[in-house]
N, C-alpha and C positions, 0 to 999 in steps of 0.2 A: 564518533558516536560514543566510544568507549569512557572518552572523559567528562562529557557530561552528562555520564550515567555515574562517575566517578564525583562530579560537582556536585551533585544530587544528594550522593548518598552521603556526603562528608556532612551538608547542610541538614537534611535527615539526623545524623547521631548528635551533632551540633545542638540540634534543638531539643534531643532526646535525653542530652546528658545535663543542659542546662533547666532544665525546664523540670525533669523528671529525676533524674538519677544524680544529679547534684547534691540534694540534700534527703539520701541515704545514706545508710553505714556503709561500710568499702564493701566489695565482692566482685566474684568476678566477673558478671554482666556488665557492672557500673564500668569495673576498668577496660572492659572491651569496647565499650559504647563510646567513652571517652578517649579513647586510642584512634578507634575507626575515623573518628572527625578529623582530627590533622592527619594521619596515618594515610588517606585517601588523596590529600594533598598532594601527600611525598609521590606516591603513584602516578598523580597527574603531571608533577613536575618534570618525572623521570618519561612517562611518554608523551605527554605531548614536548615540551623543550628539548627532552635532552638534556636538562640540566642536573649534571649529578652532584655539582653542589648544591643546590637548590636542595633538590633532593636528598639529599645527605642530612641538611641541617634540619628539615622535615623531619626527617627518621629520627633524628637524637631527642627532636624536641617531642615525637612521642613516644619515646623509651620516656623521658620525662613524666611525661604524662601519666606514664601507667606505674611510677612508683607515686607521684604527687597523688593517685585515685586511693590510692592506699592510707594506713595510719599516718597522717606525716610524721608525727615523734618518731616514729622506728626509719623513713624513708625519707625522709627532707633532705640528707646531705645529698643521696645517690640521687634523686630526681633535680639538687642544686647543680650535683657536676654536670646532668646528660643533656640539661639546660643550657649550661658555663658552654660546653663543646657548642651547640645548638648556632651561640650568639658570636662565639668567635670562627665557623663557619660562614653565618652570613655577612660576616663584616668585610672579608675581601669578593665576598660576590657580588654585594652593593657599591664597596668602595670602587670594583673595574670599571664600574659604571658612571663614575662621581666626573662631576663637572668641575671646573675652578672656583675654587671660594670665594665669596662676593663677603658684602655687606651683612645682607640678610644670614649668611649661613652663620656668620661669627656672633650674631644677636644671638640667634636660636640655638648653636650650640653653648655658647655661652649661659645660656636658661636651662640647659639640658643638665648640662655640669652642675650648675648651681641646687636645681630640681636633686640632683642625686646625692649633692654633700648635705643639705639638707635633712636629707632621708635615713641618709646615715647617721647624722648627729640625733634624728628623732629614736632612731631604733636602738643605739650604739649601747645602752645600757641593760638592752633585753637579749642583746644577740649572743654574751656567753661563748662558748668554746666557736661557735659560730662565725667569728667576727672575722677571721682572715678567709675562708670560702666567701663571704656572702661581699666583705672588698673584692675580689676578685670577679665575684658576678655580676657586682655594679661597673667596676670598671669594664668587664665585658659587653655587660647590656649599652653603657655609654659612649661603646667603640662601634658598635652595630647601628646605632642610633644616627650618631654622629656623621657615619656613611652613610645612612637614607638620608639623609639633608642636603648632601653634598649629589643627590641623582637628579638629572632634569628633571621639567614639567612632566616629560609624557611617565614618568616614573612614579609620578603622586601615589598611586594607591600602594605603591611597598613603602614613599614616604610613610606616608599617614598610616600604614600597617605598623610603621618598626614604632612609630610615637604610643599608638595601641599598647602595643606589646609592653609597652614602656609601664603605661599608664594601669596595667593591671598587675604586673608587677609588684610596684607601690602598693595599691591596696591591697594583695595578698602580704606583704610584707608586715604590712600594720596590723591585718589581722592574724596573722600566725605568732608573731613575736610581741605583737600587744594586746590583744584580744577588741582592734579597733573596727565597729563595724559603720559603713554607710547610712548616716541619719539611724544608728542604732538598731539597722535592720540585717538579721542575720542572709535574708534570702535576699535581698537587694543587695548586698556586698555578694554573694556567690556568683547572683546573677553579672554584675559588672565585671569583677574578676573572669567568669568565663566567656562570654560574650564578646566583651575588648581582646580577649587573647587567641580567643578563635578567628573573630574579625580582622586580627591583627596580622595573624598566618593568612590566611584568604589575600588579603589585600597585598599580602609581601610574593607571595606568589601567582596572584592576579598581574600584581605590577611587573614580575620579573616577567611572565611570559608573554603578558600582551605587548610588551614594549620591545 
């Protein structure tokens, strides 16, 4: 009963920090509101699975969290490391889980790769003292990534969570280092950015424990 008074309230700040406190100035409601959504996760992880890397990588990603609710100019690096940690956690929790490479996985990691050098040659000229942390995060996010592809069918929803993660990512990226917003809408990009990366956490942790 404990945890889905715990599911409840993660989807509660979820909606509360997307919807409401998104597009405020930082303070400290906003960073608690925004903490409590994954932060409630990591709790779940830890009792209902057991899993304390699960849990682990929960925690770091909202230590992340609650420097990203903040100025980013002053906290972008420290919320990039607690991030960096976050993804190179779940990559061998995904990977134990990894089946053998077929076909499909070498298409799709192959687009994943591609998706990321991409990304970097778009940003590469905004990223400044930046540029060797933010290689570092991409290589980490496309090692994380790389392992949910590699998880069975009954794993789908951390697949489809770590592609999430993936995918809001990038548009935080565009927008922080080029001021690129979705169809020019500043609340439609926030909204997507937060939404996919909360979804993303739900589903990577939906997936690890239902499975």
């Amino acid at each position: 009963m404990t945890e889905v008074w715990l599911w409840g309230l993660s989807a509660i700040a979820a909606l509360a920090y997307g919807l409401i406190f998104s597009h405020r100035p930082p303070s400290l409601i906003r960073t608690l509101v925004k903490c409590l959504a994954v932060g409630a996760l990591a709790v779940i992880a830890y009792l209902e699975g057991g899993s304390v890397l699960l849990a682990l990588a929960l925690t770091l990603c909202t230590v992340g969290d609650a420097f990203l609710a903040g100025d980013p100019k002053r906290w972008l690096p420290l919320g990039l490391a607690a991030f960096l940690m976050g993804h190179v956690v779940y990559a061998p929790l995904l990977g134990a889980h990894g089946a053998s490479p077929g076909t499909v996985f070498w298409i799709a990691a192959l687009a994943v790769l591609a998706a990321a050098g991409l990304m970097l040659r778009a940003l590469w000229s905004s990223l400044g003292p930046l540029r060797l942390p933010v290689i570092a995060y991409v290589v980490a996010i496309v090692g994380m990534v790389t392992a949910g592809l590699l998880l069975p069918a009954r794993f789908w929803p951390a697949t489809a969570g770590a592609l999430a993660f993936m995918a809001s990512d990038a548009i935080l990226s565009f927008d922080l280092f080029k001021g690129a917003k979705l169809f020019g809408s500043p609340r439609l990009t926030a909204w997507a950015i937060w939404f996919l990366y909360w979804g993303g956490q739900v589903g990577i942790c939906w997936g690890m424990l239902g499975a």
